[in-house]
C-alpha positions in Angstrom: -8.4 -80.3 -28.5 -6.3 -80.0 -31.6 -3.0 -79.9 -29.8 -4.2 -83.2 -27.5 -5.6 -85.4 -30.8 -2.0 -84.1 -32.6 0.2 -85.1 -29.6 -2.1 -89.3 -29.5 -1.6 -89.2 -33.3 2.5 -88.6 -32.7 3.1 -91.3 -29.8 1.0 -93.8 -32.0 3.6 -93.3 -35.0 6.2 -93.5 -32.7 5.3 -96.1 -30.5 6.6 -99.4 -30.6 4.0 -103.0 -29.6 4.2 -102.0 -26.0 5.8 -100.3 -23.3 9.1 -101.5 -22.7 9.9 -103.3 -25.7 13.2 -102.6 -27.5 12.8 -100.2 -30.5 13.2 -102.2 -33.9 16.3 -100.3 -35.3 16.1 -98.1 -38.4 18.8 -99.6 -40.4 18.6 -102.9 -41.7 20.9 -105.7 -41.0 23.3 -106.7 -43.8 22.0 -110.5 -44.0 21.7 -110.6 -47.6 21.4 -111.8 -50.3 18.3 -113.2 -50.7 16.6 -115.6 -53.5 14.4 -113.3 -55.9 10.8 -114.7 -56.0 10.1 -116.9 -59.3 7.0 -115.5 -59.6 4.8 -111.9 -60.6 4.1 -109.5 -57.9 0.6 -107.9 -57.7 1.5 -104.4 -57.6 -2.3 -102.7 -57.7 -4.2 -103.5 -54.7 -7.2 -104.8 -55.8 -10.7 -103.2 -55.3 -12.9 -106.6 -54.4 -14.4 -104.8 -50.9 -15.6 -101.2 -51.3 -16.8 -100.8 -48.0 -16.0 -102.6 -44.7 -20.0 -102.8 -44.1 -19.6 -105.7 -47.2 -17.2 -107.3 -45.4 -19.3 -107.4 -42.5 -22.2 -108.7 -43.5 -20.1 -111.7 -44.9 -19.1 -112.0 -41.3 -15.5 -112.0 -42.6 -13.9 -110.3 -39.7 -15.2 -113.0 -37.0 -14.3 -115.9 -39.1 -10.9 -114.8 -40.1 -10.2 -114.2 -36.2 -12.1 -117.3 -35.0 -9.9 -119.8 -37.0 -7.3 -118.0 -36.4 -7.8 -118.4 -32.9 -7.3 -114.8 -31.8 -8.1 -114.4 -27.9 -8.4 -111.5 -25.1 -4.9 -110.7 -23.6 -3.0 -111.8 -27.2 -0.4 -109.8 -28.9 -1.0 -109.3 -33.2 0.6 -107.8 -35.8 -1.8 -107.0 -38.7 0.6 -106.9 -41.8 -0.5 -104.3 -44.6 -3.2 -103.3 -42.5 -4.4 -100.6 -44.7 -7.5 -98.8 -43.9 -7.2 -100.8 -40.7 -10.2 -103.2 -41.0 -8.8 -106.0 -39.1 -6.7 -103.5 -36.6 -9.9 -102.3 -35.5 -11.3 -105.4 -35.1 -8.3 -107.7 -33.7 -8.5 -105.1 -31.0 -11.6 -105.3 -30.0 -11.1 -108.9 -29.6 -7.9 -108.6 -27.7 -8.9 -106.4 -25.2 -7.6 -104.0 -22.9 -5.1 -106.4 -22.2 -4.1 -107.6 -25.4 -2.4 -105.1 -28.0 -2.4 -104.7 -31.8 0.5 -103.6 -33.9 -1.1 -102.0 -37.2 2.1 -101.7 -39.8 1.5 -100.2 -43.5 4.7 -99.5 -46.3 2.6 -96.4 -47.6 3.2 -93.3 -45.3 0.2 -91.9 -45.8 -1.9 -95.0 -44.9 -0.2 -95.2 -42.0 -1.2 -91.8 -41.0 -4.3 -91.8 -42.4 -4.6 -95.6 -39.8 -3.2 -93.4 -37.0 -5.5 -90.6 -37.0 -8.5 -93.4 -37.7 -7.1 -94.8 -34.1 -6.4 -91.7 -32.4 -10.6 -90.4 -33.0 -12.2 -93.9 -32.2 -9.6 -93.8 -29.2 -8.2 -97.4 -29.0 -5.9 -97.3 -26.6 -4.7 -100.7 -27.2 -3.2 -100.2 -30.9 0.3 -98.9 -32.5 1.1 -97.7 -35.7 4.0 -98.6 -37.4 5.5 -97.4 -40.7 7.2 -100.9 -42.5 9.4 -101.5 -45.5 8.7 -103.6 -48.0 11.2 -106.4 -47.5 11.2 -105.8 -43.8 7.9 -105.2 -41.7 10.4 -104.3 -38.9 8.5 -105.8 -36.0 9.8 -106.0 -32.3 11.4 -109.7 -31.6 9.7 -112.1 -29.8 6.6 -110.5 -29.5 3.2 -111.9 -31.4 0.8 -114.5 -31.0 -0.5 -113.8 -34.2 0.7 -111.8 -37.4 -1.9 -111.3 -39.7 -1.4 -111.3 -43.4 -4.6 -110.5 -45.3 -4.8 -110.1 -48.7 -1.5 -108.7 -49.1 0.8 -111.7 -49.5 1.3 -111.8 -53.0 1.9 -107.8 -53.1 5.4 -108.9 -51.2 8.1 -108.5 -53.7 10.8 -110.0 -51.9 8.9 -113.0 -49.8 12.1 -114.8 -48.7 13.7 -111.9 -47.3 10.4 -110.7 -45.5 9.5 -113.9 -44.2 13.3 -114.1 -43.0 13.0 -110.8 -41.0 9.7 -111.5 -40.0 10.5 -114.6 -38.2 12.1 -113.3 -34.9 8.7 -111.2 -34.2 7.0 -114.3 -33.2 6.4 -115.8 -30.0 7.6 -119.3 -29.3 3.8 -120.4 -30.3 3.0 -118.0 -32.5 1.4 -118.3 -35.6 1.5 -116.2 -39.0 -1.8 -116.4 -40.3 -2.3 -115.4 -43.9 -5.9 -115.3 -45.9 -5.7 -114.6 -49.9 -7.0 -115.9 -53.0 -6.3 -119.2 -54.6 -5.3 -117.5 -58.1 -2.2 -116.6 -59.2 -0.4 -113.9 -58.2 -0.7 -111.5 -60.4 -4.7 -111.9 -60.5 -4.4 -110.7 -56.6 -4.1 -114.2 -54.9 -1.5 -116.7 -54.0 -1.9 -120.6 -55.3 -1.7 -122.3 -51.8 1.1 -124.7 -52.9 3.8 -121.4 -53.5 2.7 -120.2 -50.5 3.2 -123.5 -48.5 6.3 -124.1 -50.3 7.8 -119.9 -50.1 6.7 -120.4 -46.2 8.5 -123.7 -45.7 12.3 -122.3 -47.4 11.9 -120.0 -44.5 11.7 -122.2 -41.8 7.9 -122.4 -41.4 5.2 -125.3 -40.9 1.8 -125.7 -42.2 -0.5 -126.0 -39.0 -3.7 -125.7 -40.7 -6.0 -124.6 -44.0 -9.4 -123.3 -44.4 -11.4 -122.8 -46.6 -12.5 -119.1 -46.1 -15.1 -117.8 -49.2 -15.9 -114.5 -47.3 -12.8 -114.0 -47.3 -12.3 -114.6 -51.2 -10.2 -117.6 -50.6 -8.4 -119.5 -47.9 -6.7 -119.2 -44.5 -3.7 -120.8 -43.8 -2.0 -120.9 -40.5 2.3 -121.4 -40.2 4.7 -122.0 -37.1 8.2 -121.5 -36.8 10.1 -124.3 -36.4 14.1 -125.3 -36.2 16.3 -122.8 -36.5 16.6 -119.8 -39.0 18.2 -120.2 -42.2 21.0 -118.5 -43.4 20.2 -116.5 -46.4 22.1 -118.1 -48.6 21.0 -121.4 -47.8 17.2 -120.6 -48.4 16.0 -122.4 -51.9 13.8 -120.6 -54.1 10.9 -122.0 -55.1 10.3 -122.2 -58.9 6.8 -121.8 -61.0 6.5 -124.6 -63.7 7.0 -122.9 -67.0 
C-alpha cells in the first residue's frame, strides 16, 4: 500500500495537464526584460479563511465556479492553488472528462496538494511545481485558469501574465477573484488589475461582485497578438 500511494504521489508531480501534451520545458526562455510592477507586493498570505468548512458555508466554491462558467469535460488551471480548495472542487465539477492542473511555487505545498489528491484518489488532477514569474503551464491548453486570492502576491505580473498567455485556449478565460484593497492589505484595486491585464494583451469580459469571496471576480480573454516585452507599458500608482 505504501509503495502503490508513493508511486500516484510521483506520477502526479511529474505529470503534465494530460496525456500527450508536450512537457513545459525547465529552462526559461530569454524573453526579457520585463516592466517592474509600480506597486507593493503582498508577501504574507493572509489568514482570512481558517477552514475550508467557512468557505463553504458561504457557498464560495459554487459561486466562484458558476460565474466563472466552469463545465463538465473543461480543462483549468488553478493558480496558487495552495491547500487545493478550488482543485478539489473544479474537479469535481469537470468530471471524469474534464482535468485540473493544481500549480503551487512552494515545494512543500505542492506535495503536501499531491499527497491530499493521491488519498481522496482524484484521478482527474495534476500537480505542478511553478515559479514565480512563470507558472509554466502547457500551451494551448485551458478553458479556465483560476487566480484566487493570489494575484497581488505576483511580484513580477507583466512577466507572468506574458508567460501565462500561451496556456490558454483560443476561448479561454483567466478568471481571477481578490480583494478590492490595495495590495499590500492582500487585495488588488480592480482598476491595476484591469489596467496590468490589459499591457499584456488581455480583455475585460466581465466583473462580479463576489462578497463570499471577500471581493470581486473578474473574468479576461486574450486578444491580438502577444506583446513583445519590451513594448509592454507599466502601469503606474498615483503618488
Amino acid at each position: 500500500m505504501r509503495l502503490a500511494a508513493a508511486l500516484a504521489i510521483a506520477a502526479l508531480l511529474l505529470a503534465g495537464c494530460e496525456p500527450g501534451q508536450p512537457r513545459v520545458p525547465d529552462d526559461q526562455d530569454k524573453a526579457g526584460p520585463f516592466p517592474a510592477a509600480d506597486r507593493p507586493v503582498a508577501h504574507i498570505i493572509s489568514s482570512r479563511w481558517s477552514t475550508e468548512e467557512a468557505r463553504d458555508r458561504l457557498n464560495e466554491a459554487s459561486e466562484v465556479m458558476n460565474k466563472a462558467g466552469l463545465k463538465a469535460g473543461m480543462t483549468v488551471a488553478d493558480i496558487g492553488a495552495g491547500e487545493g480548495y478550488y482543485t478539489i472542487r473544479a474537479a469535481a465539477r469537470v468530471g471524469k472528462e474534464g482535468r485540473v492542473l493544481a500549480e503551487d511555487i512552494v515545494a512543500g505545498v505542492r506535495d503536501a496538494l499531491a499527497e491530499r489528491v493521491a488519498r481522496e484518489r482524484l484521478d482527474n488532477v495534476s500537480v505542478r511545481l511553478g515559479l514565480p514569474a512563470n507558472p509554466r503551464l502547457p500551451d494551448a491548453s485551458f478553458d479556465r485558469v483560476l487566480m484566487v486570492h493570489m494575484y497581488h502576491e505576483i511580484e513580477q505580473p507583466y512577466e507572468f501574465l506574458w508567460r501565462m498567455r500561451p496556456s490558454l485556449k483560443p476561448d479561454g478565460l483567466v478568471v481571477v477573484v481578490d480583494a478590492n484593497r490595495p495590495t499590500q492589505n492582500h487585495g488588488t484595486p480592480p482598476g491595476l488589475l484591469r489596467c496590468e491585464m490589459a499591457a499584456v494583451g488581455y480583455s475585460q469580459v466581465g466583473m462580479y461582485d463576489m462578497p463570499s469571496a471577500g471581493g470581486y471576480l473578474a473574468t479576461f480573454r486574450a486578444v491580438g497578438p502577444r506583446p513583445e516585452p519590451k513594448a509592454i507599458k507599466p502601469c503606474h500608482l498615483p503618488h
